[in-house]
VEXKOLBA-584628 format. One record per atom (N, C-alpha, C, O): x, y, z; residue number from 0. Coordinates in Angstrom, 2 decimals. Layout:
<dotis>
px;py;pz;seq
X;Y;Z;NUM;
...
</dotis>
This chain:
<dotis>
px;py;pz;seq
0.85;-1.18;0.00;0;
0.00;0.00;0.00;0;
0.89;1.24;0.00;0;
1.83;1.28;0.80;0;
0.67;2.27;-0.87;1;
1.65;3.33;-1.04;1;
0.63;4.61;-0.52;1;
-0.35;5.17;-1.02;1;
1.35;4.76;0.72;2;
0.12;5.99;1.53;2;
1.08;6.53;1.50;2;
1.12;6.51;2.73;2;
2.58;7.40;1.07;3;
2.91;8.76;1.29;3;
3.85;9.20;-0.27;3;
4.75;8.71;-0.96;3;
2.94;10.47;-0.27;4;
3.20;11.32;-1.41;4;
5.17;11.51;-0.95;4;
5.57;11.72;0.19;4;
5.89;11.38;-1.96;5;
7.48;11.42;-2.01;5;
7.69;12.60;-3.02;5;
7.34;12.54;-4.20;5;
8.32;13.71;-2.44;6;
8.44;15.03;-3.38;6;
10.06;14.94;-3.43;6;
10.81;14.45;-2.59;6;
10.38;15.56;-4.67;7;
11.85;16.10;-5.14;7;
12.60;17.33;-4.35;7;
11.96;17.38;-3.30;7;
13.09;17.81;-4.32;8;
13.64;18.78;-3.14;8;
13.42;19.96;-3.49;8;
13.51;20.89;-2.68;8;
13.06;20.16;-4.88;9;
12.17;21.37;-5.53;9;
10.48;21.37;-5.26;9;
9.73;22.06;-5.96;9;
10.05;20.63;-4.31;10;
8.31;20.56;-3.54;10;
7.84;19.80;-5.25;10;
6.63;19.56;-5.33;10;
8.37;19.57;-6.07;11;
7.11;18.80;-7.23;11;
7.06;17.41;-7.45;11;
8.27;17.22;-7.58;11;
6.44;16.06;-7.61;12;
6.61;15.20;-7.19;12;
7.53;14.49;-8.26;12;
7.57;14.60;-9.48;12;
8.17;13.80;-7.44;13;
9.46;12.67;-8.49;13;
9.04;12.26;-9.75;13;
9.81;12.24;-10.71;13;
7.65;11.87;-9.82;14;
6.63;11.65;-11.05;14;
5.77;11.47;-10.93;14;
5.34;11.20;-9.81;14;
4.85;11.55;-12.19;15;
3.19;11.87;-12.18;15;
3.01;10.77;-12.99;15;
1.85;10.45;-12.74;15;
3.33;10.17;-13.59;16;
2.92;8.75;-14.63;16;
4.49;7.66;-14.43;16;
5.38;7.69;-15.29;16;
4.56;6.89;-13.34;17;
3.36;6.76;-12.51;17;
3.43;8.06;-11.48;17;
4.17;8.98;-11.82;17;
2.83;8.16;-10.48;18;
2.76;9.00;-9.18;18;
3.92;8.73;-8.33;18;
4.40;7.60;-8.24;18;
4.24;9.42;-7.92;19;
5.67;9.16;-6.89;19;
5.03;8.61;-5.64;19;
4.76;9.49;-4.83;19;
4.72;7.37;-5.28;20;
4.06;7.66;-3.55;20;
5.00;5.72;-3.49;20;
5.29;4.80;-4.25;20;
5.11;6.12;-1.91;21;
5.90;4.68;-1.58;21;
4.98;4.71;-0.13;21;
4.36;5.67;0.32;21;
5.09;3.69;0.29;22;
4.96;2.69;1.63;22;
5.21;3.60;2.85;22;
6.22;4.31;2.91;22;
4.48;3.58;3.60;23;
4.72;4.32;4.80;23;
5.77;3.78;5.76;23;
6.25;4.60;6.54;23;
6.22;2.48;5.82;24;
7.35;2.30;6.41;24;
8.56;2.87;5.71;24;
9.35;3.53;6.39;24;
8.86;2.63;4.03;25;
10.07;2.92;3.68;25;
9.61;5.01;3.43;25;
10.57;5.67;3.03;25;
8.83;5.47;3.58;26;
9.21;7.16;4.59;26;
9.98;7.13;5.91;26;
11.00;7.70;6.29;26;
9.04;6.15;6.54;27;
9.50;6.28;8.15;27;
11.45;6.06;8.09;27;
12.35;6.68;8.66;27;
11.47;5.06;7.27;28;
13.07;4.51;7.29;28;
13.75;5.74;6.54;28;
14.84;6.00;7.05;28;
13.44;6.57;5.48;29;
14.11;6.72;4.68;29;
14.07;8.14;5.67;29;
15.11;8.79;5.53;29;
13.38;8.57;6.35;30;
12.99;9.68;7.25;30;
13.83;9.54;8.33;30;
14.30;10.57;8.81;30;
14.24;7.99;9.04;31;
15.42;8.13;10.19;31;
16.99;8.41;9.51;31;
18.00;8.86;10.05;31;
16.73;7.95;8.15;32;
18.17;7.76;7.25;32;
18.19;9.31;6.76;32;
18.74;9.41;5.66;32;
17.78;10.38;7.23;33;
17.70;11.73;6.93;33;
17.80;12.29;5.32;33;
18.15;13.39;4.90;33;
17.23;10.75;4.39;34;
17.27;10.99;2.97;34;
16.14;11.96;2.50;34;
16.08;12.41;1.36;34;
15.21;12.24;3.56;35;
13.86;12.64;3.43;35;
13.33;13.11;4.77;35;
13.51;12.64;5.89;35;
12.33;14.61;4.21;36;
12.21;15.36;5.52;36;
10.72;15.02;5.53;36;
10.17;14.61;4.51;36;
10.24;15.15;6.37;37;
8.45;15.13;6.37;37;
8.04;16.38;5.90;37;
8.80;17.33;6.07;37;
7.02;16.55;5.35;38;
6.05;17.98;5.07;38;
5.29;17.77;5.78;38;
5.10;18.67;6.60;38;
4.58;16.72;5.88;39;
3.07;16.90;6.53;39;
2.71;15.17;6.87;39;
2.94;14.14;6.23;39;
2.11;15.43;8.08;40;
1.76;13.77;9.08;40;
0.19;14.08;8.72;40;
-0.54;15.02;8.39;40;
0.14;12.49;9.04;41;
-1.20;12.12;9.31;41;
-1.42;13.13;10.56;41;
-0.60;13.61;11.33;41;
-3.05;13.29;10.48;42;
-3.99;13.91;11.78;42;
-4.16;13.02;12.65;42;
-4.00;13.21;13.85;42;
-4.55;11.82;12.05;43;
-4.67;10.84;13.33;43;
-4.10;9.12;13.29;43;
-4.64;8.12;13.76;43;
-3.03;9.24;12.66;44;
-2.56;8.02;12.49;44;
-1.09;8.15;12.76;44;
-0.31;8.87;12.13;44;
-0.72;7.11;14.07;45;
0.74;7.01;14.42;45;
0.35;5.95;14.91;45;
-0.78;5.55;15.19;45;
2.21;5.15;15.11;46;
2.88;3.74;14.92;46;
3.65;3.53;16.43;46;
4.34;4.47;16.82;46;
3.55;2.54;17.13;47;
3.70;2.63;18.35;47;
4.77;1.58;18.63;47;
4.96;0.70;17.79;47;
5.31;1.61;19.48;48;
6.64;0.38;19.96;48;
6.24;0.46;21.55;48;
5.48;1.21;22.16;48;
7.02;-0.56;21.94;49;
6.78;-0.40;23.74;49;
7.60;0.62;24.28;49;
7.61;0.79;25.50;49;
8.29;1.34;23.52;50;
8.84;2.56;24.26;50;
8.60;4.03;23.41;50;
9.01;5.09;23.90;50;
8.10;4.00;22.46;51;
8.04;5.17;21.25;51;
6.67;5.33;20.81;51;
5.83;4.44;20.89;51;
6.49;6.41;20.35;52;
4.97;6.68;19.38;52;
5.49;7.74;18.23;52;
6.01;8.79;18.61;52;
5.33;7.44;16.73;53;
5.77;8.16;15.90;53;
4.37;8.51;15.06;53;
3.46;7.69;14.98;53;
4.32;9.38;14.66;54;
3.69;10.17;13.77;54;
3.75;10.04;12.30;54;
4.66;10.70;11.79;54;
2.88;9.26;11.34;55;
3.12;8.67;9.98;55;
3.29;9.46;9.30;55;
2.50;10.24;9.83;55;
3.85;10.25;8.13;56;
4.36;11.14;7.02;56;
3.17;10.65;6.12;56;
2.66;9.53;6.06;56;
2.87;11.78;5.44;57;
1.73;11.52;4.38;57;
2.71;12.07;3.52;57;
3.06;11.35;2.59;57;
3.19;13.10;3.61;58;
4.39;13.71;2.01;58;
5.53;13.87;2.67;58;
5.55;14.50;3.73;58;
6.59;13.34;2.17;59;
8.30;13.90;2.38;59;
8.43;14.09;1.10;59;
7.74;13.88;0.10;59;
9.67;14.62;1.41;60;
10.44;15.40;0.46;60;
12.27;15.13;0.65;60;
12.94;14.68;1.59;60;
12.59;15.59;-0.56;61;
13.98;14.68;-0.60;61;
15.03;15.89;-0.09;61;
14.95;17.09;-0.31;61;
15.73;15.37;0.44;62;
16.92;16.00;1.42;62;
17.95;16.89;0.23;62;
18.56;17.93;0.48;62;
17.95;16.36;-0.77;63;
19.09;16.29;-2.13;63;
18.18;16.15;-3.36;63;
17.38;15.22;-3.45;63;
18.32;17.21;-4.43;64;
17.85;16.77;-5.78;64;
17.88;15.66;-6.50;64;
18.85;15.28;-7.15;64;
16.96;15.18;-6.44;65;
17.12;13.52;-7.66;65;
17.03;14.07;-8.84;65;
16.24;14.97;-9.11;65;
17.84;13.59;-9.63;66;
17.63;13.39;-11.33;66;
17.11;12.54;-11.49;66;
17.59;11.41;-11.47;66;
15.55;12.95;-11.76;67;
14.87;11.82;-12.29;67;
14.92;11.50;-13.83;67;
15.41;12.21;-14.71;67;
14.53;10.74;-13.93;68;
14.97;9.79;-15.49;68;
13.42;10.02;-15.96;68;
12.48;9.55;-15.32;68;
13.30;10.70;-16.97;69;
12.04;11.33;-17.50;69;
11.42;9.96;-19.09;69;
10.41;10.03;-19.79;69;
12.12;9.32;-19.10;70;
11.40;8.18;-20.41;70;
10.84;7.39;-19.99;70;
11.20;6.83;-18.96;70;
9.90;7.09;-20.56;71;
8.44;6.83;-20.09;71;
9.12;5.43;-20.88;71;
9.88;5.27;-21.84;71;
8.27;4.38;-19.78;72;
8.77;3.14;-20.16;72;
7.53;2.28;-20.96;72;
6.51;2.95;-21.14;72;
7.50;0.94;-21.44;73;
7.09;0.65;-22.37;73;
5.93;-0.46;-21.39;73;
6.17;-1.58;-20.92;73;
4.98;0.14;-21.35;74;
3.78;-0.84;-20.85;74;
2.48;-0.70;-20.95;74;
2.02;0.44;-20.94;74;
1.68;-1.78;-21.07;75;
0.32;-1.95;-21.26;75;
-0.46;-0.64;-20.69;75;
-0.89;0.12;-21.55;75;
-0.66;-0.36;-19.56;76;
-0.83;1.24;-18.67;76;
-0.07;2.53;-19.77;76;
-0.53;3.62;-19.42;76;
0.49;2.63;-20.43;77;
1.06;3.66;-20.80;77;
0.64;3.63;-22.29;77;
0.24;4.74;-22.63;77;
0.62;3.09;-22.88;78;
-0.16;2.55;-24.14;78;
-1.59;2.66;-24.11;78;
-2.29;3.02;-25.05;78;
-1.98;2.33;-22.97;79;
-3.69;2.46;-23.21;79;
-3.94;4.51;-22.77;79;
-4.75;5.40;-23.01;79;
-2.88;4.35;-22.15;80;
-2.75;6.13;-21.61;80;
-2.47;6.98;-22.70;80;
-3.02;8.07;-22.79;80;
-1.47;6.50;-23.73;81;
-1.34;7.18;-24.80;81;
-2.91;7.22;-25.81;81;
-3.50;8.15;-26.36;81;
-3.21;5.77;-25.73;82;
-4.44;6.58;-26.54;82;
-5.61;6.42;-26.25;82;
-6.44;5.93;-27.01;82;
-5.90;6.98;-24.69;83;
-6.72;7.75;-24.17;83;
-7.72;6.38;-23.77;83;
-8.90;6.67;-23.60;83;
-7.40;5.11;-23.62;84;
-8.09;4.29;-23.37;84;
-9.09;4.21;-24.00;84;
-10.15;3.90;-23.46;84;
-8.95;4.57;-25.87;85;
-10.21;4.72;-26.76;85;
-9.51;3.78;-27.46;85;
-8.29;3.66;-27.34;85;
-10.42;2.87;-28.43;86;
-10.09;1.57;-29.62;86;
-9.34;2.59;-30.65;86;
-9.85;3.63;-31.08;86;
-7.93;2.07;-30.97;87;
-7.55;2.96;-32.63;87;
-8.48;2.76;-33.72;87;
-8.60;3.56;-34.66;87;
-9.03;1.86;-33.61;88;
-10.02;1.39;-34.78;88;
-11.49;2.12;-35.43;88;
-11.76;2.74;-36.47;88;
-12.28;1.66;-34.17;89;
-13.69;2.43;-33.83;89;
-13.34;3.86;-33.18;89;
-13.48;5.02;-33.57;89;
-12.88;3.32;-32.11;90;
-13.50;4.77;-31.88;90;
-14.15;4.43;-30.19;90;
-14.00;5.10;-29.17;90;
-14.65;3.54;-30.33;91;
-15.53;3.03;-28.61;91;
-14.02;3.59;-27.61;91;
-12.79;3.66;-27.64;91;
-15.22;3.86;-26.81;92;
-14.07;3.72;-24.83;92;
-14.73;2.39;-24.32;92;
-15.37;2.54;-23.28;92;
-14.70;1.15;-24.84;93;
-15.52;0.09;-23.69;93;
-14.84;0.32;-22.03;93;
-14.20;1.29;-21.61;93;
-15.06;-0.41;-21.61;94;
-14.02;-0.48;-20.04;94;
-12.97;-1.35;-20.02;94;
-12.94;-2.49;-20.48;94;
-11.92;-0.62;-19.35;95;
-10.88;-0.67;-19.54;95;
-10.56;-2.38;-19.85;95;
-10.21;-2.90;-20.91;95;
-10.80;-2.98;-18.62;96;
-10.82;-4.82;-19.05;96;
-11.13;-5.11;-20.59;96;
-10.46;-5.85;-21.32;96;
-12.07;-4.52;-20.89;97;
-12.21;-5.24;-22.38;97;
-11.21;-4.34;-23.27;97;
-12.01;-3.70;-23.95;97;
-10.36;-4.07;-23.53;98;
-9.20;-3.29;-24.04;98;
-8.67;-3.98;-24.62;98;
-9.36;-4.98;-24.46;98;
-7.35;-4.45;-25.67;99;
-6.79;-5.46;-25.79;99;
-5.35;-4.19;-26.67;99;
-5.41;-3.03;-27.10;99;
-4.47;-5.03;-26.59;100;
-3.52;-4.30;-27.36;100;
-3.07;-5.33;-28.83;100;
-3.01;-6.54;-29.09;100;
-2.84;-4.09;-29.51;101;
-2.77;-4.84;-31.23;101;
-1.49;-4.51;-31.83;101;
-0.92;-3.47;-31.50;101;
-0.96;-5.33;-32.70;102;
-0.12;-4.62;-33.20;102;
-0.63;-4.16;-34.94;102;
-1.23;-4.97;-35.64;102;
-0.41;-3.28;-35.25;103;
-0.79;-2.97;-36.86;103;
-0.11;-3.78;-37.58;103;
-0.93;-4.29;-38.34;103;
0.72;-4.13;-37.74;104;
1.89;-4.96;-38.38;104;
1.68;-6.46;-37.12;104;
1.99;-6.63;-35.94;104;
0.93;-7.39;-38.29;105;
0.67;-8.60;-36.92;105;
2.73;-9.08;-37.06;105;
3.61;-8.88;-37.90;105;
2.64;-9.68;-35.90;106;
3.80;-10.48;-35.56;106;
3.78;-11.96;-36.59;106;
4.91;-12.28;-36.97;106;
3.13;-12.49;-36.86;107;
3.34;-13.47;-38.40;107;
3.61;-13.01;-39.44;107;
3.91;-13.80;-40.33;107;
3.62;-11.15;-39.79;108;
4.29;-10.75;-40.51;108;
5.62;-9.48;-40.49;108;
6.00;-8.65;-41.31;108;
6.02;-9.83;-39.14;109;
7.32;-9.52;-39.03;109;
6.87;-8.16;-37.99;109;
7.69;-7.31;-37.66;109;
5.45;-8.14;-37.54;110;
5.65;-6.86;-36.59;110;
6.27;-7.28;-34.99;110;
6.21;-8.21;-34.19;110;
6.85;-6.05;-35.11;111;
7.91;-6.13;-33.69;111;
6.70;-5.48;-32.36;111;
5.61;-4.99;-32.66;111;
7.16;-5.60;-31.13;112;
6.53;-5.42;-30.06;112;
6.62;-3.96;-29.14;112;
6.75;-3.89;-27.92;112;
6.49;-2.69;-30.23;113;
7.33;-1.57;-29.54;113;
6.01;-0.64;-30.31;113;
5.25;-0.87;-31.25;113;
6.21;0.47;-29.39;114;
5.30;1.90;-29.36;114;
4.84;1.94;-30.44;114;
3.61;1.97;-30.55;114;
5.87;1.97;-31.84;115;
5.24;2.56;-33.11;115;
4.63;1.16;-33.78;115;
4.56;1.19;-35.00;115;
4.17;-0.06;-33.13;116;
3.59;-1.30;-33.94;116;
2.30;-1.13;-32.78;116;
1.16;-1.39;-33.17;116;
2.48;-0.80;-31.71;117;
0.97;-1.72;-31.03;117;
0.22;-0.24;-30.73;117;
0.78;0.85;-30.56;117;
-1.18;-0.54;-30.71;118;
-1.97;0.54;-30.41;118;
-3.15;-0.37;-29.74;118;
-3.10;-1.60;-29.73;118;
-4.30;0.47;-29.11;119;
-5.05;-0.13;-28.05;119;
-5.95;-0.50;-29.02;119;
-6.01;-0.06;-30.17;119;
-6.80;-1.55;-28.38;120;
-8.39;-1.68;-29.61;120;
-9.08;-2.61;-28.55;120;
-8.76;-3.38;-27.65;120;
-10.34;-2.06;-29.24;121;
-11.24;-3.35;-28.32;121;
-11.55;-4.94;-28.90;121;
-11.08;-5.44;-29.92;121;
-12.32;-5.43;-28.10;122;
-11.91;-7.02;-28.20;122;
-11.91;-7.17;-29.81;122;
-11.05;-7.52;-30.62;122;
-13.56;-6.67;-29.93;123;
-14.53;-6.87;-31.40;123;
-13.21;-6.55;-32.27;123;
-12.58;-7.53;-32.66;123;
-12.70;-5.22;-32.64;124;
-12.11;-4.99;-33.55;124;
-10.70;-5.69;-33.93;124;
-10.19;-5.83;-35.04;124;
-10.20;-6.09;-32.61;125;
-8.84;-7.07;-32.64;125;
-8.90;-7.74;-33.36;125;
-8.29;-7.83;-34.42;125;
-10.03;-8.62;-32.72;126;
-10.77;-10.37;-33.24;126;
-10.85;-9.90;-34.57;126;
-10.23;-10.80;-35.12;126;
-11.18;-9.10;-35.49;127;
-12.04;-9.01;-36.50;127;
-10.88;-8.76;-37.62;127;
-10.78;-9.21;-38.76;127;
-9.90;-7.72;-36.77;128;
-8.72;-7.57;-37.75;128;
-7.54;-9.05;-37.60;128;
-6.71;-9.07;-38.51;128;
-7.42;-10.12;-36.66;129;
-6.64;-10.75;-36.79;129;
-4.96;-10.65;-37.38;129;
-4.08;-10.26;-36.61;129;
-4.70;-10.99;-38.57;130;
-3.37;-11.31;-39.07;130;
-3.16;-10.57;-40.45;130;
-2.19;-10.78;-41.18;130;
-4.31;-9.56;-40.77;131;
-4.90;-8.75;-41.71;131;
-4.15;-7.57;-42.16;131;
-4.90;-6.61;-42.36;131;
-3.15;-7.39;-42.34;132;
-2.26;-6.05;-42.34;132;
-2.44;-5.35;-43.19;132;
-1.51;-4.77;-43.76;132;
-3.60;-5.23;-43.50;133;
-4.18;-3.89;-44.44;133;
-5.49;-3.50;-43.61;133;
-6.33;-2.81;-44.20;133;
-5.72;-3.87;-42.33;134;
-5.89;-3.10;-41.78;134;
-5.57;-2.06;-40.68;134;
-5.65;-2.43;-39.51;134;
-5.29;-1.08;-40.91;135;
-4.92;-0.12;-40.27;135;
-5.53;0.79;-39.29;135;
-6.64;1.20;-39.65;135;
-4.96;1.42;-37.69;136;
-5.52;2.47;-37.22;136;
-6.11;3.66;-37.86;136;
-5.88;4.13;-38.97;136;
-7.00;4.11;-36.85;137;
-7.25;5.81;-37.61;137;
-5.66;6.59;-37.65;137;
-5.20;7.13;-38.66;137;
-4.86;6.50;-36.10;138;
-4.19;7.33;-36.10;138;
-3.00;6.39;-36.01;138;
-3.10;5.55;-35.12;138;
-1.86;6.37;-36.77;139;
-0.47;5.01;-36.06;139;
0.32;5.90;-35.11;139;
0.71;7.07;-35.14;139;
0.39;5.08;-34.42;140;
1.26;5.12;-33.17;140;
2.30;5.32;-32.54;140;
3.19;4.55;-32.92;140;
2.56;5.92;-31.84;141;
4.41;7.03;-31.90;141;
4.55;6.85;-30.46;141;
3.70;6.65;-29.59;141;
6.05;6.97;-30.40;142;
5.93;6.76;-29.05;142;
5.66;8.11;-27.93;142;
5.90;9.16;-28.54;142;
5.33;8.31;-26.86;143;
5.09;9.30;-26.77;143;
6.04;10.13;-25.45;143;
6.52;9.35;-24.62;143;
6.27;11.29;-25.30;144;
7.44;11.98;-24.05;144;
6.59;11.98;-22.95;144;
5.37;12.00;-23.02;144;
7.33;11.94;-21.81;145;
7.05;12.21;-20.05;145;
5.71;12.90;-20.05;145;
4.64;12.49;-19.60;145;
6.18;14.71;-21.02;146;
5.43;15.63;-20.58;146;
3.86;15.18;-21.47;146;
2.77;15.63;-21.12;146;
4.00;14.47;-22.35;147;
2.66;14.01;-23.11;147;
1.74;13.34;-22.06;147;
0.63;13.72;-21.68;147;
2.46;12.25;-21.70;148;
1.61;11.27;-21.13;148;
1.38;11.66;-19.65;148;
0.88;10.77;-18.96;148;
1.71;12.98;-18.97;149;
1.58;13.47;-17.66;149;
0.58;14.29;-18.03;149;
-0.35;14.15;-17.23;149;
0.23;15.46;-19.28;150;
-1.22;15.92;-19.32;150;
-2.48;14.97;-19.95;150;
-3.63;15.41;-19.87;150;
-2.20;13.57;-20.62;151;
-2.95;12.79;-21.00;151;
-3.64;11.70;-19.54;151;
-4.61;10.94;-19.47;151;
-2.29;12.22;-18.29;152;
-2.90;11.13;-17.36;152;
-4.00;12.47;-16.38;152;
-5.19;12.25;-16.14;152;
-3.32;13.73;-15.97;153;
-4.19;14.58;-15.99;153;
-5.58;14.91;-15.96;153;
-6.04;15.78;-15.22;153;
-6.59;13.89;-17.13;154;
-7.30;14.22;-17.30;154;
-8.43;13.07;-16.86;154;
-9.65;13.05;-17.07;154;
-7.51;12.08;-16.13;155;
-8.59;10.88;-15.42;155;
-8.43;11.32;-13.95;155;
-7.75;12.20;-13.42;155;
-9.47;10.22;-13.38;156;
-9.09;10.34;-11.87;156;
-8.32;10.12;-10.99;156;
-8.06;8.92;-10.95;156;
-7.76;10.74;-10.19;157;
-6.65;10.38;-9.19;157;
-7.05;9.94;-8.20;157;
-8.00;10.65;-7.86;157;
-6.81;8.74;-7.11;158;
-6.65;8.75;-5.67;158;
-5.76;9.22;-4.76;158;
-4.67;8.65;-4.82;158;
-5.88;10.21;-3.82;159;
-5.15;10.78;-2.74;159;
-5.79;10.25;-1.97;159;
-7.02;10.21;-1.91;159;
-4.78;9.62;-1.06;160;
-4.68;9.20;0.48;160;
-4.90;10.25;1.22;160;
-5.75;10.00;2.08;160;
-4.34;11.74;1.27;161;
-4.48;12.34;2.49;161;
-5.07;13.47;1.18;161;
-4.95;13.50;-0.04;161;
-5.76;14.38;2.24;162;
-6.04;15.98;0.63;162;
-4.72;17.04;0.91;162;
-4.56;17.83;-0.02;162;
-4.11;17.14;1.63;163;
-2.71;17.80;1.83;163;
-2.05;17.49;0.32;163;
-1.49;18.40;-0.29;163;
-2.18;16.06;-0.26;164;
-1.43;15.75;-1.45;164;
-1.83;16.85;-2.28;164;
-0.81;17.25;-2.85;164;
-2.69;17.42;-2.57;165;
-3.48;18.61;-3.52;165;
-2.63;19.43;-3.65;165;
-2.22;19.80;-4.75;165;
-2.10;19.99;-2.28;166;
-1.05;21.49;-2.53;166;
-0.15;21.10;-3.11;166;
0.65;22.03;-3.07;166;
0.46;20.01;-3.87;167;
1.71;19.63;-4.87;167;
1.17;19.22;-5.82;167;
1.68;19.79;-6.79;167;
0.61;18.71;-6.05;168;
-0.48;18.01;-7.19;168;
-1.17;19.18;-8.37;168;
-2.07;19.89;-7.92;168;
-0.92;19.30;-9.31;169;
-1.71;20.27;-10.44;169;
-2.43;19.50;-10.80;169;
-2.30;19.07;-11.95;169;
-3.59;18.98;-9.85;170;
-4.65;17.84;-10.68;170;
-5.70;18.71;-11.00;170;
-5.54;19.81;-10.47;170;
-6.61;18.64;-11.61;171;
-8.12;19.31;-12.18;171;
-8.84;18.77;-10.28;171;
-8.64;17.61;-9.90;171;
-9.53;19.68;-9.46;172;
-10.08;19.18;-8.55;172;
-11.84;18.28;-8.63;172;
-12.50;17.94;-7.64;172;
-12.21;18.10;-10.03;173;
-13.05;17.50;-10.27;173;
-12.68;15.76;-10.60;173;
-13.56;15.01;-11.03;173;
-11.42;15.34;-10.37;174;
-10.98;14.77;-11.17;174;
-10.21;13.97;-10.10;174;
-9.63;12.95;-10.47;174;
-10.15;14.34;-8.87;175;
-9.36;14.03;-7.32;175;
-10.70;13.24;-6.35;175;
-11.79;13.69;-6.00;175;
-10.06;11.89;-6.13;176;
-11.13;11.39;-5.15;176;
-10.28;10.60;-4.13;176;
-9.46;9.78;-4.52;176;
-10.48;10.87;-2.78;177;
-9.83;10.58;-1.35;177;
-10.64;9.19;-1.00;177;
-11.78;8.75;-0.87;177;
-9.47;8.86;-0.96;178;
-9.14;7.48;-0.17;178;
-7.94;7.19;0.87;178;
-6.77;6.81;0.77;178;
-9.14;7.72;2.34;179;
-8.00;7.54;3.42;179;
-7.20;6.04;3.23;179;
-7.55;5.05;2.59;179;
-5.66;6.34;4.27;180;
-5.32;4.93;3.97;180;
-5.98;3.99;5.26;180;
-6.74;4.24;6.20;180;
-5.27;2.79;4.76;181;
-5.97;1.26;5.61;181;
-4.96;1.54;6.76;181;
-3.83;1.15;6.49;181;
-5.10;2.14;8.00;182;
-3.61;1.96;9.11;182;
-3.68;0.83;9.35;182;
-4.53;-0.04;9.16;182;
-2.43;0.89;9.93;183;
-1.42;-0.63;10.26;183;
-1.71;-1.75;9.57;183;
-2.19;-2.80;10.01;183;
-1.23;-1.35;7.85;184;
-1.51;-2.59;6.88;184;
0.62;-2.19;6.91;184;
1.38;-2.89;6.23;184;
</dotis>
C-alpha cells in the first residue's frame, strides 16, 4: 500500500505517470536515514513500539535533488494512456478490461513489439482484424514523451490518500477522489 506522497527537493513530485508515492514504512526509514524530511503527518494516524509513538508522514520530500529519469517506459498502462483508453479502430471507450492491445503490423508478418507497432483496440475490432495487415488504425502510433503522457494522465481520476497531497499536485479538482489509507496494513 503506497500511503505517502514522495516530493523532489524542488516541492514537485518525483513523477506523475506513474505518481511518486511509496509505503509508509520505507518514509519512516528513509525519514530516520535523513534521505527525506516530512512535510506533513497524518492527523490521526501514528505507529507505536513499547517505548516510542511516531507520527506517519503523508508527504516527504527529498533532502538532495534527484535526477529523475524522464522516459516513459514501455507498458500496457502507458499505451492504453497514450491513446486515451479509446479503440484505434472504432473509436468506442468500452471499459478498460475489455481493451486489448494490437499490433498494426501482426507479428506473423514480421511486426515487432514496440510503441510505433501496437496501439489499443477493443476485443470486437482485434478479433475481427486478426493477421490482416491492411488493416490499419485511424491514427499510427508514436511513441510518446514524459510531458505528453503526464497531461494525457491529468485528465482521469486520481486517488489521494491524504487531501494535503493537492497542494503539490496540479490535478483538475473534479478529477481528485480521497481514499483515506488502511492503518497498520
Amino acid at each position: 500500500m503506497s500511503d505517502t506522497l514522495i516530493l523532489n527537493a524542488d516541492g514537485n513530485p518525483l513523477s506523475v505517470v506513474p505518481l511518486s508515492v511509496i509505503s509508509w514504512q520505507t518514509a519512516m526509514r528513509l525519514t530516520y536515514q535523513e534521505k527525506v524530511r516530512a512535510v506533513h503527518y497524518y492527523d490521526d494516524w501514528t505507529v507505536r513500539s513499547p517505548g516510542r509513538e511516531w507520527e506517519v508522514p503523508s508527504i516527504v520530500m527529498c533532502t538532495e535533488f534527484v535526477k529523475w529519469n524522464r522516459v516513459v517506459k514501455y507498458n500496457r498502462t502507458n499505451i492504453l494512456l497514450r491513446d486515451m483508453f479509446t479503440c484505434q479502430f472504432c473509436g468506442d471507450k468500452p471499459p478498460v478490461g475489455q481493451l486489448t492491445l494490437d499490433h498494426v503490423l501482426p507479428r506473423i508478418h514480421g511486426g515487432k513489439t514496440n510503441w510505433t507497432n501496437i496501439v489499443t483496440a477493443c476485443k470486437t475490432c482485434n478479433h475481427n482484424k486478426g493477421s490482416n495487415k491492411k488493416i490499419v488504425p485511424k491514427k499510427l502510433p508514436q511513441k510518446p514523451n514524459y510531458y505528453e503522457l503526464c497531461a494525457k494522465r491529468m485528465k482521469f481520476p486520481i486517488t489521494v490518500r491524504d487531501k494535503n497531497w493537492l497542494t503539490f499536485l496540479a490535478w483538475p479538482e473534479d478529477k481528485v477522489e480521497f481514499k483515506p489509507p488502511r492503518k497498520g496494513s
